[in-house]
Structure formats: structure tokens, C-alpha cells
Steps between C-alpha positions, in 0.01 A plus 500: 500500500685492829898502589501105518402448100695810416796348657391141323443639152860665490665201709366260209562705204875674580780254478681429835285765681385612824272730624374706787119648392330726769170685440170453476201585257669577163805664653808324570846566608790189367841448511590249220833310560637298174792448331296536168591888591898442417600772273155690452469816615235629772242615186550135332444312810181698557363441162610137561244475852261707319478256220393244700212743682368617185198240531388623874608890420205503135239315716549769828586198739845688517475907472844608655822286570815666690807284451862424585716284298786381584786175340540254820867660537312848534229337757776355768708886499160639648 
């Protein structure tokens, strides 16, 4: 798996999402932007990105993911 289908997989399964993926091999670095994060806290919009990984993490295509999340009102105070 590289950054570009890590990037796709979450872009196409997170509602009104976007993503920056870097990495390479099986481990990747994201920020995840989406307003699906409203009211969840940091744990609960982890466990929501890692839901959607769970496929690539069991087969090894994804062995370590760092990640930022952030509501699009958090994103534009950066």
C-alpha cells in the first residue's frame, strides 16, 4: 500500500473528508480533516480512522499509522 490509496481509502470512506498520507512501505504518517469529527474526542476520532484501516492493518499492508485529526474550524487556526 502506498500514501496515494491510503489517502483514497479514507477520502472514500469518511464523510466530507480530506487527507494528507505520507510514508512509504507499511508506515504512514496522515492528517485526516472532516467534519464527521464534530463533538468526538481525539480517542473517538482515532478509532473512527482506524475503523476504516482495519482491512490493510490484519493483512500487514499497513503496520504503523501516526495521525492528526482535526474539525475544518480546527484545520484553518493552524
Amino acid at each position: 500500500m502506498n500514501a496515494g490509496e491510503v489517502k483514497a481509502l479514507l477520502e472514500s470512506s469518511i464523510n466530507n473528508c480530506e487527507v494528507v498520507a505520507e510514508g512509504e512501505g507499511c508506515n504512514f504518517q496522515i492528517v485526516v480533516v472532516s467534519s464527521e469529527f464534530e463533538g468526538l474526542s481525539t480517542v473517538k476520532r482515532q478509532q473512527l480512522v482506524y475503523s476504516h484501516l482495519q482491512e490493510a492493518i490484519s493483512s500487514g499492508a499497513i503496520h504503523a499509522v501516526t495521525m492528526k485529526t482535526y474539525t475544518p474550524e480546527q484545520f484553518s487556526k493552524l
